[in-house]
C-alpha positions as CSV (number, residue, x, y, z in Angstrom):
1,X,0.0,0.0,0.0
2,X,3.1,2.5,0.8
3,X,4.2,1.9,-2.4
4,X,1.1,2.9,-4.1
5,X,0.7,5.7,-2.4
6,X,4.2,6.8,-2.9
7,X,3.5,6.1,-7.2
8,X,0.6,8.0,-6.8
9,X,2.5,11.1,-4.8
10,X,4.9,10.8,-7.8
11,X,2.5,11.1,-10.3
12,X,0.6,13.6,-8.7
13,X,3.3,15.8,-8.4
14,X,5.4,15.2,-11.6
15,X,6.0,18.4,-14.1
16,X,5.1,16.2,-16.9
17,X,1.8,15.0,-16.1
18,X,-0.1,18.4,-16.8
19,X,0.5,21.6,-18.3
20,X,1.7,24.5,-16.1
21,X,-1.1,26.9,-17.5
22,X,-3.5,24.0,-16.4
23,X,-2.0,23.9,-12.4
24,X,-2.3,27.6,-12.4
25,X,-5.6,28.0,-13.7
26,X,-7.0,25.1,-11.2
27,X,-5.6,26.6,-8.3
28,X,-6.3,29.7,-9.2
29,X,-10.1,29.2,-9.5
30,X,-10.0,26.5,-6.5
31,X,-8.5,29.3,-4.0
32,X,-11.2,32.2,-5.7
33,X,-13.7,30.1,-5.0
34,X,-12.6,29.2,-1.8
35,X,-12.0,33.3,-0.8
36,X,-15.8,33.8,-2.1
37,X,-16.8,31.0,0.1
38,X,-14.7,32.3,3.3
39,X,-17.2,32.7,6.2
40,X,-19.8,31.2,5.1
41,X,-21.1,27.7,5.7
42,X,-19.7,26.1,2.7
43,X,-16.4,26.8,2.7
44,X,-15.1,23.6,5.1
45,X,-17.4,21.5,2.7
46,X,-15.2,23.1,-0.4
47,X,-11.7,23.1,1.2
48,X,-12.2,19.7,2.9
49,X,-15.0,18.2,0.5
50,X,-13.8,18.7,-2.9
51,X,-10.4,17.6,-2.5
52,X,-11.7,14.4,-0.8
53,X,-13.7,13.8,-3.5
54,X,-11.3,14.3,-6.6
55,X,-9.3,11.7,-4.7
56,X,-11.7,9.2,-4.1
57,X,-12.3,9.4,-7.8
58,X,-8.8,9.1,-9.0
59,X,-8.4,6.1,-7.0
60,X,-11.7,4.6,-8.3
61,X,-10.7,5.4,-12.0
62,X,-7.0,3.7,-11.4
63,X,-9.0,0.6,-9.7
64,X,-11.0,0.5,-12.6
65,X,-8.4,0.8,-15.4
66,X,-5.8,-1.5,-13.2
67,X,-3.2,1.8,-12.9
68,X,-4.1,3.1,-16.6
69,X,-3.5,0.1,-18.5
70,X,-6.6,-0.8,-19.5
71,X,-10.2,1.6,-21.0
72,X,-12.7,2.1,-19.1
73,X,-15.3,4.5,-18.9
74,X,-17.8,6.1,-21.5
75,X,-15.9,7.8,-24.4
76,X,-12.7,6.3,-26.4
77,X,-9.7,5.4,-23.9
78,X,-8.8,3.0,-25.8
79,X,-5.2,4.3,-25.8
80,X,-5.0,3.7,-22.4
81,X,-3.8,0.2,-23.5
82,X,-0.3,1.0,-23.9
């Protein structure tokens, strides 16, 4: 399980896995949403909630592909069989 984890951490984190302009432009509308949300009574479900949930769903699309190496889901992934 460490092991995973530490792949996934890897991954995660890697400069090659997404486009600069795309981690700047998701953190910048995460942490603007999360300032328009400050004080109110949505902002621990936003900063706690949506996180938890983009997790839960990366892990449940690597269980389902077996770590990217095979499709699955509804539009072509079919590449994904490298």
């Amino acid at each position: 399980m460490l092991s995973s984890i530490k792949r996934e951490l890897r991954i995660a984190f890697s400069k090659r896995t997404q486009p600069t302009w795309v981690r700047v432009t998701k953190w910048a509308v995460f942490l603007g949403i999360a300032a328009v949300l400050y004080g109110s009574d949505f902002f621990l479900y936003w900063v706690i909630g949506l996180p938890f949930i983009g997790i839960l769903t990366h892990f449940l699309y690597r269980w389902k592909t077996h770590g990217w190496t095979r499709p699955w889901g509804g539009w072509s992934d079919v590449d994904a069989r490298r």
